[in-house]
C-alpha positions in Angstrom: 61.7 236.8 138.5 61.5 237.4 135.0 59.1 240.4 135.4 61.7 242.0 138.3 64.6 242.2 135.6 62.8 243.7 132.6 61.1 246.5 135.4 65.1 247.0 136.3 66.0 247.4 132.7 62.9 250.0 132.4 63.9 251.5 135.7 67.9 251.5 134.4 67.0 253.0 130.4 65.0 255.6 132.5 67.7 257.1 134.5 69.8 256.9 131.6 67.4 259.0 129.2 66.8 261.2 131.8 70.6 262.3 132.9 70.9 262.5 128.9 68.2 264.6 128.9 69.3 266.8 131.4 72.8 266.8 129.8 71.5 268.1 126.8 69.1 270.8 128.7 72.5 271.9 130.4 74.3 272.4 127.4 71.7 274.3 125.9 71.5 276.9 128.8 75.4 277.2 129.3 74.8 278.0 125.6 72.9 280.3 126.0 74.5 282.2 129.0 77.6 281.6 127.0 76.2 283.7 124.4 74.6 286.4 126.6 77.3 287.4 128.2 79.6 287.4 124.9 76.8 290.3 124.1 77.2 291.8 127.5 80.8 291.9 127.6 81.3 294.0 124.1 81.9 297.1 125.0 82.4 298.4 121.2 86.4 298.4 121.8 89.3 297.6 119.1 91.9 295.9 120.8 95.4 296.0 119.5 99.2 294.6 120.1 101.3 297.6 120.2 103.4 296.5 117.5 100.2 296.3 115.1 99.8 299.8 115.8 101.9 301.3 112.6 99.4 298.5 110.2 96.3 299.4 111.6 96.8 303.1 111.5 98.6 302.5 107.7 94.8 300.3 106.9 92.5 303.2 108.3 94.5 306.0 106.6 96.9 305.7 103.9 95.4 302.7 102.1 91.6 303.6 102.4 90.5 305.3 99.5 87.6 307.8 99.4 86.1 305.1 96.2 86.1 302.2 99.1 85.1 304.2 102.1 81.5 305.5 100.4 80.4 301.7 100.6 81.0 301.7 103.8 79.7 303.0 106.7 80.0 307.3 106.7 83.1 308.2 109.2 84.0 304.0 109.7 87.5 305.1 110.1 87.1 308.1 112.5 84.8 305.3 114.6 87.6 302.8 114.3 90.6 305.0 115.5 88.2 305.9 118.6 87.5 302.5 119.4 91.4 301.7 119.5 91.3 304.5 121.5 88.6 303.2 124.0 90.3 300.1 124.5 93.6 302.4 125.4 91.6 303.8 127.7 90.2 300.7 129.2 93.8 299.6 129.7 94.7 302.8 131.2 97.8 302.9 129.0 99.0 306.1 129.3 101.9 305.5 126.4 99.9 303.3 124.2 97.1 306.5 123.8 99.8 308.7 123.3 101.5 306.8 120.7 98.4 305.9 118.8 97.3 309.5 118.9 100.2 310.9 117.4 100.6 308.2 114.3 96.9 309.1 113.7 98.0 312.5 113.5 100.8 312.1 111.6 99.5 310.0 109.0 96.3 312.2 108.6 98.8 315.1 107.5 101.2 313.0 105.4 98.1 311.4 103.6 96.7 315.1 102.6 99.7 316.4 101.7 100.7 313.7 99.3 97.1 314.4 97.7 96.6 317.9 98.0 95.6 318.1 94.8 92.7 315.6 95.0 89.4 317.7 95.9 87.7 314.3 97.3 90.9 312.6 98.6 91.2 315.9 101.0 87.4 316.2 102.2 87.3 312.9 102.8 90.2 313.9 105.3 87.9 316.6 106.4 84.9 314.8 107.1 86.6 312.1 109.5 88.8 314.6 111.4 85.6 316.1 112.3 83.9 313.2 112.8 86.8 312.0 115.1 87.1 315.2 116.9 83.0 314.8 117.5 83.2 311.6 118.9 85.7 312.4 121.2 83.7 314.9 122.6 80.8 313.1 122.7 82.5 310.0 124.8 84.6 312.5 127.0 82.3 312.1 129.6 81.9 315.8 130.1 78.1 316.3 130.4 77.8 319.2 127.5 78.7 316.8 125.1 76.0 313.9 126.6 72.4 315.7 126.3 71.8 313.7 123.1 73.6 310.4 124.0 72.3 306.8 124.7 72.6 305.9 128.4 74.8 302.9 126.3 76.4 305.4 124.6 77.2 307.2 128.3 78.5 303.7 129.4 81.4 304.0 126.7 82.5 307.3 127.5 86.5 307.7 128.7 87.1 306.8 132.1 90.7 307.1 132.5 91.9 309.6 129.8 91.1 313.2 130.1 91.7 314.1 126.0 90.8 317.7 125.8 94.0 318.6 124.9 94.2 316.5 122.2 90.6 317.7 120.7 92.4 321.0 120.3 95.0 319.4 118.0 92.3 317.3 116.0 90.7 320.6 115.6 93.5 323.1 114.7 94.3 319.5 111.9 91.0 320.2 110.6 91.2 323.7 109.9 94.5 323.1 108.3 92.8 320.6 105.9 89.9 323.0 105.3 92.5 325.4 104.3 93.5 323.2 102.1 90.6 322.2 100.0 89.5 325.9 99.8 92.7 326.1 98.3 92.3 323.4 95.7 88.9 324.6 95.1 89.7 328.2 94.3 92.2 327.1 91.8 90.0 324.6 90.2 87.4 327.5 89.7 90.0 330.5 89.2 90.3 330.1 85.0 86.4 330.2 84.8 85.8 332.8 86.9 86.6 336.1 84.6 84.9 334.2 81.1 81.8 333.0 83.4 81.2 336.5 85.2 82.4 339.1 83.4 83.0 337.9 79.8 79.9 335.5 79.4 77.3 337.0 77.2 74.0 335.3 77.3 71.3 337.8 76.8 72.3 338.2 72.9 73.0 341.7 70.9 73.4 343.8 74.2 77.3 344.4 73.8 79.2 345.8 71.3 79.3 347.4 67.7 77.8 344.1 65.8 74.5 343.5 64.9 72.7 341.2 67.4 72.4 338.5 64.5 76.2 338.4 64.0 77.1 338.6 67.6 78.3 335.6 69.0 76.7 334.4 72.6 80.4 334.3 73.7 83.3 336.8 73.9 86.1 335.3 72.2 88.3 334.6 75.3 85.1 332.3 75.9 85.5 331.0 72.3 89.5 330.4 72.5 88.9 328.3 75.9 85.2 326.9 75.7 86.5 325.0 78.9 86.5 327.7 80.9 82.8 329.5 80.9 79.7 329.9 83.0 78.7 326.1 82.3 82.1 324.9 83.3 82.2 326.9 86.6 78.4 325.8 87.6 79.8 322.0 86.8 82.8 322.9 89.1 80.3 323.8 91.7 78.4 320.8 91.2 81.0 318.3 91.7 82.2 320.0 95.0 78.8 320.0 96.3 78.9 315.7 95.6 81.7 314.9 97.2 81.2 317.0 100.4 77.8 315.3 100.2 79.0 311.7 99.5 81.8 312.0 102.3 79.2 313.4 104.8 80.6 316.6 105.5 78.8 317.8 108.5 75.6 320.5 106.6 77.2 323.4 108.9 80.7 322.8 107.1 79.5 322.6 103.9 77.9 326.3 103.8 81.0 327.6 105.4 83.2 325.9 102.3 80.9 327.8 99.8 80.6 330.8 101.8 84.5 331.1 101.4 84.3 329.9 97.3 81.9 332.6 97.0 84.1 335.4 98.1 86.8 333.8 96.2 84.5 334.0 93.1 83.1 337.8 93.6 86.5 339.3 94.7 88.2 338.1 91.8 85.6 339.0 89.7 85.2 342.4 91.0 88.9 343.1 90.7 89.4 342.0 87.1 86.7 344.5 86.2 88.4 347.2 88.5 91.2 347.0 86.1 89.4 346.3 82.8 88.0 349.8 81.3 85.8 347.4 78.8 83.8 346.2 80.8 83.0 349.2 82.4 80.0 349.8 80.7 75.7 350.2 81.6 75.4 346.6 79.1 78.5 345.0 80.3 76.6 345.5 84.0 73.3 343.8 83.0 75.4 341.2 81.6 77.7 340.6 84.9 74.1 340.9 86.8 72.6 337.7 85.2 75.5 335.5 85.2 75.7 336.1 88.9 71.6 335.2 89.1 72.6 331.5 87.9 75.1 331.6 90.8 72.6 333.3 93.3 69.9 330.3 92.0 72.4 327.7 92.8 72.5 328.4 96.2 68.8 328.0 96.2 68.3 325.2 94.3 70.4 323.4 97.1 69.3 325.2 100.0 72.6 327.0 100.8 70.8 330.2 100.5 71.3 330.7 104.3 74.9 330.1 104.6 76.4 333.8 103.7 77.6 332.7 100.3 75.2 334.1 98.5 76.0 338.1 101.0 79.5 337.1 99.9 79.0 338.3 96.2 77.2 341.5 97.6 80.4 343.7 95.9 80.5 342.6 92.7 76.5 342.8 92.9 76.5 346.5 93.6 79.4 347.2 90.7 77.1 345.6 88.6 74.4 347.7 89.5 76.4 351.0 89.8 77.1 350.7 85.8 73.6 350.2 84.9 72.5 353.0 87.5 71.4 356.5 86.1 74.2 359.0 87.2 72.9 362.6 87.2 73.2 364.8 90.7 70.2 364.0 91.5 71.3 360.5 92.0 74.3 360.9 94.2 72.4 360.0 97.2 70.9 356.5 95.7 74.0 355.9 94.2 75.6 356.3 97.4 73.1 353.9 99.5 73.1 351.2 96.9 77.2 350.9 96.5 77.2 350.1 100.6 79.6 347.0 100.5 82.1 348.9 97.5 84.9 351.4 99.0 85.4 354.8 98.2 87.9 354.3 95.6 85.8 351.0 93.9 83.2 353.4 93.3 85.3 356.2 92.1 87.0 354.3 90.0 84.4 352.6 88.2 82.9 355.5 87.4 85.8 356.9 85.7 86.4 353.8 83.9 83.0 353.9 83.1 82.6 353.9 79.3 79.0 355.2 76.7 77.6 353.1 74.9 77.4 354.7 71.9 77.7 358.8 71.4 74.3 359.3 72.3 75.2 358.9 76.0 77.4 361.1 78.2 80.3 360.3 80.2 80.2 360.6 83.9 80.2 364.1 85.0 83.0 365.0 87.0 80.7 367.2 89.6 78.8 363.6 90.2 81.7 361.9 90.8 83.2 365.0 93.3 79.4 364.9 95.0 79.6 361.2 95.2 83.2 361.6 96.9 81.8 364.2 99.5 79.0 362.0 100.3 80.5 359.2 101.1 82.8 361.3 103.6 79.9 360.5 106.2 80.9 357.0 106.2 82.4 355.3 109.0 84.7 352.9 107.1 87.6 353.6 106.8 88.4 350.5 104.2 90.5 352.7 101.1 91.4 349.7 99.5 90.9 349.2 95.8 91.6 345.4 95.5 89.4 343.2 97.3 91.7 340.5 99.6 91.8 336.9 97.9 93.8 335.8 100.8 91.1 337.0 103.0 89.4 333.8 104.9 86.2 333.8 107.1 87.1 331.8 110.1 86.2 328.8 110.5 84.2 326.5 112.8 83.0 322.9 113.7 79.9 322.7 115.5 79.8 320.0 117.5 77.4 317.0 116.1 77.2 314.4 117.8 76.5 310.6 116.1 73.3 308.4 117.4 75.5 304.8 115.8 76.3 302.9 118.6 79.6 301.8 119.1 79.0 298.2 119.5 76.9 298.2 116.6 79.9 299.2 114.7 81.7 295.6 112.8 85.3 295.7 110.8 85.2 295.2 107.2 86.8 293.0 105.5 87.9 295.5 102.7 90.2 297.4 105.3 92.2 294.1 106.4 92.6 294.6 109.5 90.5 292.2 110.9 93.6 289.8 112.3 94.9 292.9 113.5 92.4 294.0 115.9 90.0 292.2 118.9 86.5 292.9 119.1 85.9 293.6 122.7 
């Protein structure tokens, strides 16, 4: 009898370990089904309540400074604003989309324009438009945009929303904003431009009536602003060339920014020495020549030698040359070929600004300027202009680059406070 009850308490504690073993087995898969599908579902949305729509736009652009943002992931609040978007999309809310669009809009402008002034606060503008307009190409579904995409990446693009029209308004917003920072850069560089090029003297005793060993390496406008020379404009140069970098300007933009500085530079260059009968002379030419060498070697040194900026400078260049060029009749016809980018009145007029050195060289002869006028006749331009155009502006574009960051991947920072704001989806 006594052996019967302790096999039933065996049998009993057995069935009782068992079903607690097979509790615990359960829990552990639900766990981890639980957890699967918490993966599965994320679809790399931001989900918000419509009235948190004016915070989180305020958090992504008007408190987010350029200083935070370069610890963070490059283009985190372009990413963000589409991810808003996605979930808009996933709702097929028509007005939401609409509304969120526009605030982003709105408060991209009003955020530039309150810091026009601020060369990074503006790229950093500049670099997330573009990167928003990319990404909403690259998730339109529309399959020119999806040769380099994920097939994850494919799963997230737009299925409700056709947003073409509004990738023509992020676009014409980021050409406005380029405008703007070629703006701010000009000016930054404008005061160093004339003591840099065309004043700067750094091979020593070439100019003037002093002896080389009292001649001073710089003119004195140089020496009354020592802020403004070559040195300050290659720093100026420098420090754009960091930001655009640090704010991940797309490569393409970048040599289309210096492209445009570069004109800025040589047109204003050449037209102070249009008007400037003192620098019109053959040492005042070698001069201007190597000063623009150091800018010409800064587009090598960072490999923006292929993005036109360098072709940009080609006028000032050829003045240059055409003051250190030999001008007999016998040189009309080089003369002619190597002053291709100057106009006919440029050229004429720098010759008869042209100054000797001294009084054992001749002034221009007026036949060689006549035979220069006559050659250049056979021209087809019919540019007469003496000024070069500082308003004139290469147009712009933004080749479309699309990102390999997977949406999903992509996780809110604390920094931005917005996390109680938004859903991760």
């Amino acid at each position: 009898m006594l052996y019967h009850r302790r096999f039933y308490h065996q049998c009993v504690l057995a069935a009782e370990t068992q079903a607690e073993l097979e509790k615990e087995e359960t829990k552990s898969v639900e766990n981890v089904a639980h957890n699967r599908h918490r993966k599965r579902d994320y679809m790399g949305m931001l989900e918000y309540k419509k009235e948190e729509e004016a915070p989180v736009v305020k958090a992504l652009i008007v408190d987010l400074t350029p200083k935070v943002a370069t610890c963070l992931l490059p283009g985190l609040p372009a990413y963000l604003l589409f991810m808003c978007v996605r979930h808009t999309d996933f709702d097929n809310d028509d007005e939401k989309v609409k509304s969120f669009l526009t605030s982003t809009i709105n408060e991209i402008k009003k955020a530039v324009k309150t810091h026009y002034a601020d060369v990074e606060r503006v790229t950093f503008w500049l670099a997330n438009t573009c990167r928003f307009l990319h990404t909403l190409k690259q998730y339109s579904g529309e399959k020119q945009f999806q040769t380099k995409n994920t097939p994850r990446q494919n799963e997230h693009c737009l299925r409700n929303f056709d947003l073409s029209e509004y990738r023509q308004v992020f676009s014409d917003l980021a050409v406005w904003i380029y405008q703007t920072l070629i703006k701010n850069m000009e000016a930054t560089i404008q005061p160093s431009i004339v003591p840099a090029v065309l004043e700067h003297e750094a091979i020593a005793g070439l100019t003037g009536s002093k002896p080389s060993g009292l001649r001073s390496r710089r003119s004195s406008r140089a020496e009354d602003t020592p802020e403004y020379s070559l040195d300050s404009l290659m720093k100026s140069m420098n420090l754009f060339l960091r930001v655009l970098t640090q704010q991940d300007v797309d490569p393409e933009l970048i040599k289309q920014i210096f492209r445009q500085v570069y004109y800025f530079l040589g047109a204003s260059a050449l037209n102070n020495l249009l008007l400037r009968k003192a620098m019109c002379k053959w040492s005042k030419g070698m001069q201007i020549r190597y000063n623009l060498s150091h800018m010409e070697q800064w587009l090598r040194d960072n490999k923006l030698q292929e993005s036109g900026a360098g072709a940009s400078l080609d006028p000032i260049i050829q003045a240059s040359q055409l003051l250190q060029a030999r001008k007999t009749d016998s040189d009309v016809d080089s003369v002619c070929d190597m002053c291709s980018k100057l106009t006919v009145p440029q050229i004429v007029k720098i010759l008869n600004l042209y100054t000797p050195v001294d009084e054992f060289e001749e002034r221009v002869p007026i036949s060689f300027i006549r035979k220069i006028q006559q050659k250049l006749k056979e021209r087809e331009s019919t540019d007469t202009s003496l000024l070069m155009d500082l308003e004139f502006a290469y147009s712009v574009t933004f080749p479309f680059n699309p990102s390999s960051i997977a949406l999903e991947t992509i996780e809110v920072p604390e920094q931005l406070n917005i996390a109680k704001l938004v859903v991760r989806c």
